[in-house]
KOLBA-271710 format. One record per residue (C-alpha): residue in one letter; x, y, z. Coordinates in pm, 1 decimal. Layout:
SITE  code         u         v         w
SITE     A         X         Y         Z
...
//
This chain:
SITE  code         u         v         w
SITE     X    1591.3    5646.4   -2679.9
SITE     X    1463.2    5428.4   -2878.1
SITE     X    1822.2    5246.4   -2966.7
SITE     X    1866.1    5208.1   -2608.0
SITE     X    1503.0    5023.3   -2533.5
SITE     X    1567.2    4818.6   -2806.5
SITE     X    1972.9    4717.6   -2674.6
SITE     X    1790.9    4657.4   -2338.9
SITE     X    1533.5    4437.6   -2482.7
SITE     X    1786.5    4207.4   -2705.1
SITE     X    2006.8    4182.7   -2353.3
SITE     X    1739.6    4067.6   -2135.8
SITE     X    1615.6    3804.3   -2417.8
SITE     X    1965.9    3674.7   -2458.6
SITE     X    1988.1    3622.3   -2111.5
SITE     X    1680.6    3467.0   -2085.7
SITE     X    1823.9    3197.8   -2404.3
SITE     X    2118.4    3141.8   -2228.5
SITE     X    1985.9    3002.0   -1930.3
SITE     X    2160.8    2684.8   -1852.8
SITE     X    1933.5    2366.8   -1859.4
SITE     X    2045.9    2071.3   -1599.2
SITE     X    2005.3    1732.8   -1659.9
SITE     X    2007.1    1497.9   -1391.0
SITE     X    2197.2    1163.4   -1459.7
SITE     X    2163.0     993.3   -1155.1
SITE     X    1820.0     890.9   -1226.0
SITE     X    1899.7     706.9   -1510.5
SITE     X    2178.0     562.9   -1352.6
SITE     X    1961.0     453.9   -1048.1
SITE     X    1720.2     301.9   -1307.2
SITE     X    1958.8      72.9   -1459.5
SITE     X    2044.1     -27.4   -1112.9
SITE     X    1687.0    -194.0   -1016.0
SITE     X    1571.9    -338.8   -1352.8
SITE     X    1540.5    -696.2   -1374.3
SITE     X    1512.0    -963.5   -1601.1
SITE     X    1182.7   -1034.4   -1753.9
SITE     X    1152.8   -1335.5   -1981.6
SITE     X     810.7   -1496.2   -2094.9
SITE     X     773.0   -1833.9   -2088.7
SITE     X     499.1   -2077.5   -2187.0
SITE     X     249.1   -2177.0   -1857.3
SITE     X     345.9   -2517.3   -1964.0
SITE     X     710.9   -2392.3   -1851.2
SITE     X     575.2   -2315.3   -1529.4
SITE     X     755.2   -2534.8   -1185.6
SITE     X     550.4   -2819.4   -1050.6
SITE     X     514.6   -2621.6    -744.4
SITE     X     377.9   -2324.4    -893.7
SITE     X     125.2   -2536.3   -1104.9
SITE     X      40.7   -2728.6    -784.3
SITE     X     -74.9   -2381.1    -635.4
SITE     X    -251.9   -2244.7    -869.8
SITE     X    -439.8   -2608.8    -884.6
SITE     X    -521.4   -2519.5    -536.6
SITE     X    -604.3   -2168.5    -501.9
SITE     X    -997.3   -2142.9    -569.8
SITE     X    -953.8   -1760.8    -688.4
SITE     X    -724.8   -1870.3   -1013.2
SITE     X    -760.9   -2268.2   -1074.5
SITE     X   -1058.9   -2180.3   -1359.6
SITE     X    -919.5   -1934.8   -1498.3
SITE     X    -708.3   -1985.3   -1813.5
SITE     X    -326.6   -1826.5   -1775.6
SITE     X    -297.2   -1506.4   -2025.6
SITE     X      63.0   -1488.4   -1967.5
SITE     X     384.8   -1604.2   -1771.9
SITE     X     671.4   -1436.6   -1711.8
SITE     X    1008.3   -1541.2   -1508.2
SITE     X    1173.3   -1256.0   -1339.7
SITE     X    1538.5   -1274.9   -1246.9
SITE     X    1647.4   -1065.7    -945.1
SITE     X    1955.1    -872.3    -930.2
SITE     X    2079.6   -1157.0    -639.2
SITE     X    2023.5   -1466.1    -899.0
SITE     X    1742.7   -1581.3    -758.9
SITE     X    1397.6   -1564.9    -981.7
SITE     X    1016.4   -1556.5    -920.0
SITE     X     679.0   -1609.7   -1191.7
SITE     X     455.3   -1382.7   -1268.2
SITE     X     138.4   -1530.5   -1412.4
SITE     X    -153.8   -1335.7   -1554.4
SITE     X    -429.9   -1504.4   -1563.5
SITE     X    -773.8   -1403.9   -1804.9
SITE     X   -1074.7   -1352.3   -1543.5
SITE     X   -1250.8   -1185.1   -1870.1
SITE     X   -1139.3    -790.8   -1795.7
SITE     X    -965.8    -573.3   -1974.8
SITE     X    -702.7    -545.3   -1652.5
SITE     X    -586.9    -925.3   -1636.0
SITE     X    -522.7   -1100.8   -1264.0
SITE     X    -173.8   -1093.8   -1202.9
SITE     X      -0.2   -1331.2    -873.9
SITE     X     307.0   -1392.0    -823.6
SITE     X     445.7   -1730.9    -688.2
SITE     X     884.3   -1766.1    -561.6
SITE     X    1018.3   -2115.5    -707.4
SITE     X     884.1   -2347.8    -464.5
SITE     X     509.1   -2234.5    -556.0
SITE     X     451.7   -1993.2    -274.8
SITE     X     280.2   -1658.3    -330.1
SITE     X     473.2   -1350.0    -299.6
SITE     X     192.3   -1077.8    -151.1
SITE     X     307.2    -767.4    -181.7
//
């Protein structure tokens, strides 16, 4: 009896091991497929246009620029992302398209 609890226990924990695990691949794949290219840059770097907006937004114009980044789209075309300090921990972030205007999303 008790060879034939202990056979029934092994079989049902092998099974148990031997459960296939899937892995999904298109995720990754559709990843891949939406990343873009991120490049910082100095604000210096930054288009007349964009500079000229920021000069003229009364939110941003005082406060230094933390970071800025030029994104590249999939389609060639590229936007900024500048940070800017406003003294938290979670910086400003607005992004302008190449002829200065703000992308809201």
């Amino acid at each position: 009896m008790k060879k034939v609890l202990l056979m029934s226990a092994l079989f049902v924990s092998g099974i148990a091991m031997a459960t296939p695990t899937l892995i999904n691949e298109n995720v990754i794949v559709s990843e891949s497929a939406i990343q873009q290219e991120r490049v910082k840059i100095e604000a210096e770097a930054l288009p007349d246009a964009v500079k000229a907006t920021i000069a003229a937004d009364e939110t941003v114009k005082a406060l230094p620029i933390a970071e800025a980044f030029q994104i590249t789209q999939l389609d060639g075309k590229f936007h900024f992302e500048v940070k800017f300090d406003d003294g938290t921990e979670e910086k400003l972030t607005k992004k302008y398209d190449q002829e200065g205007n703000e992308i809201k999303e």
